[in-house]
C-alpha positions in Angstrom: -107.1 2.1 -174.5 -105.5 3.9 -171.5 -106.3 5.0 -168.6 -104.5 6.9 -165.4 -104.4 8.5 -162.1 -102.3 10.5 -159.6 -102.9 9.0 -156.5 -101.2 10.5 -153.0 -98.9 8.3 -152.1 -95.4 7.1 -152.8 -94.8 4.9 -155.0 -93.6 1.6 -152.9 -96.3 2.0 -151.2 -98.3 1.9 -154.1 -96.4 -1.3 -155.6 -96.5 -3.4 -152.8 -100.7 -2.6 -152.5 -101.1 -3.3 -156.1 -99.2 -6.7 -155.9 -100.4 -7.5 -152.4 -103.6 -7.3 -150.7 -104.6 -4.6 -153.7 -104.6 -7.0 -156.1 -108.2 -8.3 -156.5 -109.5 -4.5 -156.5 -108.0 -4.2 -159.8 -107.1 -7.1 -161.2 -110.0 -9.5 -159.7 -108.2 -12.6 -159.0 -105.7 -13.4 -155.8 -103.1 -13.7 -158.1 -100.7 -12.4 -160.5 -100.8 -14.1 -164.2 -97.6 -15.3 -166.1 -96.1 -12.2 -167.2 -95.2 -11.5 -171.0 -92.6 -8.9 -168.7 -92.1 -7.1 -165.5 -90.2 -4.3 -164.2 -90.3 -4.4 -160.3 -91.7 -1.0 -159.1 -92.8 0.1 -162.4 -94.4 -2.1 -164.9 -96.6 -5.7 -164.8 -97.6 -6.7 -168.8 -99.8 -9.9 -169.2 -102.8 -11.4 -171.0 -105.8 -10.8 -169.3 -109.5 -11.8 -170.3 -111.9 -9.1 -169.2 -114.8 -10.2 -167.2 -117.2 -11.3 -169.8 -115.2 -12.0 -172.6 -113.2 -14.9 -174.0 -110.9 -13.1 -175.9 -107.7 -12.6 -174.4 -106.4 -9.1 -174.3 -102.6 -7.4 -173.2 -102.9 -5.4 -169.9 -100.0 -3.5 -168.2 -99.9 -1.5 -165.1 -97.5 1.3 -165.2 -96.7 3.2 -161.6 -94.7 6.4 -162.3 -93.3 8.9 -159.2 -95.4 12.2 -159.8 -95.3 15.1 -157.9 -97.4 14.8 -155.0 -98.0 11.4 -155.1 -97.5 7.9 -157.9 -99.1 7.6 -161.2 -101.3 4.8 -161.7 -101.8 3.5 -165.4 -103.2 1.1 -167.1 -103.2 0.4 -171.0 -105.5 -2.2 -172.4 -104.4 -4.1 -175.9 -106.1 -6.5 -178.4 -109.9 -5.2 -177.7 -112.6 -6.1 -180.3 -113.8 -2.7 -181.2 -115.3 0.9 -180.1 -117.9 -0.5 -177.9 -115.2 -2.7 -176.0 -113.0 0.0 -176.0 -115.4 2.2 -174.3 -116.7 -0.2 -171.5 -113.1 -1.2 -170.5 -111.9 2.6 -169.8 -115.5 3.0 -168.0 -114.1 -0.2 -166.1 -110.2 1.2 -165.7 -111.9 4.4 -164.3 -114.0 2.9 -161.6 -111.3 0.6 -160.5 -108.5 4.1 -160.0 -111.6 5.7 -158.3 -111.4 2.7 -155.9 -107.5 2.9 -155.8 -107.5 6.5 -154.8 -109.8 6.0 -151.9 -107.7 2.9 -150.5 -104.6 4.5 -151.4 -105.6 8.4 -150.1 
């Protein structure tokens, strides 16, 4: 499951609020999790239980330059089904609303 957004900013701007004082807008916690990998200004991969849930899933962020702005995606592994599926990219899509309007 994956979802993205073009927001308008550049991109180390949009790093440093994603691993900084963005953090708990998207990810819900204060902190970073042990990483399975990361790429500094591009990628964070990392198990992740979705509100709810006690089944652990993969999530990465992905930032990518676009024109006009930085790409922000996420990509959601290991849910249980369609119905899963479907409320996590309603989730992903409310939290890159939210990203765009603190971002611009």
């Amino acid at each position: 499951m994956g979802a993205r957004r073009t927001v308008a900013a550049d991109l180390d701007i949009v790093w440093a609020y994603l691993i900084g004082p963005g953090l708990t807008s998207w990810l819900g916690a204060g902190e970073l999790p042990a990483m399975r990998s990361r790429t500094e200004k591009r990628r964070l991969r990392f198990d992740w239980t979705p509100p709810g849930t006690t089944r652990s899933s993969i999530l990465q962020l992905t930032v990518l330059p676009a024109k006009g702005g930085t790409t922000i995606a996420f990509h959601q592994e290991r849910l249980t089904g369609r119905e899963q599926r479907k409320e996590m990219l309603t989730h992903w899509h409310g939290v890159l609303e939210r990203l765009e309007e603190a971002l611009g």
